[in-house]
C-alpha positions in Angstrom: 197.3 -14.2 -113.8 196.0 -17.3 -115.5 196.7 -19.8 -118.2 194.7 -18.7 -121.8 193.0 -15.5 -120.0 192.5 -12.6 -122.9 193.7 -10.1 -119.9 196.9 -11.5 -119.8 198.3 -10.2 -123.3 196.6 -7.0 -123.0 198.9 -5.9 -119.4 201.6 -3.9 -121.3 202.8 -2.9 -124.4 205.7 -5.9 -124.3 202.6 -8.3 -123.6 201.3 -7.3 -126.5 204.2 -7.6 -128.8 204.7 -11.2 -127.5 201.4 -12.4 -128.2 201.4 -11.0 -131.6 204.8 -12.9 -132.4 203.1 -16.1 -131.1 200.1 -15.9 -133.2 202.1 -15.0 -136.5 204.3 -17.9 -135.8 200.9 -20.3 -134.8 199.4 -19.3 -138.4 202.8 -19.9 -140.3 202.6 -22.8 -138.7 198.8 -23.6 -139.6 199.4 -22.7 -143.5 202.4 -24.8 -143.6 200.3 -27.9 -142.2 197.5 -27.1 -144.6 199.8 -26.6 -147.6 201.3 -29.6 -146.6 198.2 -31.6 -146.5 196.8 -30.1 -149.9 200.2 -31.2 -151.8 199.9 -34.8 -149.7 195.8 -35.2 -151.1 197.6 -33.9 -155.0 200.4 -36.2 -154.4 198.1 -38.9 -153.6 196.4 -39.3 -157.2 199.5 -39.9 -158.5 200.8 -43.7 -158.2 204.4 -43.4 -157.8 204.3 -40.1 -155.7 202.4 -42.0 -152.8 205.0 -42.3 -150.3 206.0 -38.2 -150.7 202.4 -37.7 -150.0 202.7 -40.0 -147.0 205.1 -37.8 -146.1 203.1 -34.6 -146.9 200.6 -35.6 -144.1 203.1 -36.5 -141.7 204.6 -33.6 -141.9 201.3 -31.5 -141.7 200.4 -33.5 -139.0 203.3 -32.7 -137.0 202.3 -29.1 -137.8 199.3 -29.5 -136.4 200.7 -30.9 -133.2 202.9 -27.6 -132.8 200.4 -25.8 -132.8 198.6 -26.1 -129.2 201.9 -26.7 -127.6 203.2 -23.3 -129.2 200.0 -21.8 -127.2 200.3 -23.5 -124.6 204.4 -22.4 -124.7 203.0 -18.3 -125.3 201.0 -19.0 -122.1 203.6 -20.1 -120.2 206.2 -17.2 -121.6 203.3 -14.2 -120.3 203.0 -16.0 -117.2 207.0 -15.5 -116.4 206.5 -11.8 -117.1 203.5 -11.0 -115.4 202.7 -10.4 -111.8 203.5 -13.5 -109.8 202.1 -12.2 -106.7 198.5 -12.0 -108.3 199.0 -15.4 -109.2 199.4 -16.4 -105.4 197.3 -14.7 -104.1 194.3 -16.3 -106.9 195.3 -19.3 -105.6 195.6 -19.2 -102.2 192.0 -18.1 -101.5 
């Protein structure tokens, strides 16, 4: 089993159900950083309202930042389940 291989959430029905939890929560997390930035560029033509905007985008950006670590986290998640002796055995070659 490796890291970001499309085989790995396809092994079992509970592989399956993981991975689709993981990429609902990665695009709630990807509309929130894009809502976040639109309201930061609105915010942004408006004098006094510059520093909530700064805000917006730092917030968005964090977003963003979550995003490939909340991967990266699914990854590591389907790796526990799976088979670790395939693993070794990929490796050890």
């Amino acid at each position: 089993m490796r890291l970001f291989a499309p085989e790995t959430f396809m092994k079992s029905e509970r592989t399956r159900r993981i991975y689709a939890y993981y990429e609902l929560t990665h695009t709630l997390i990807d509309l929130s950083a894009a809502l976040l930035f639109l309201v930061g560029s609105i915010l942004f033509f408006y004098q006094n309202l510059i520093y909530a905007g700064t805000w917006c985008f730092t917030l968005g950006s964090v977003a963003f930042t979550m995003k490939p670590a909340l991967r990266f986290v699914r990854e590591i998640h389907l790796l526990k389940i799976g088979d670790f002796e395939d693993v070794a055995a990929r490796y050890n070659t």
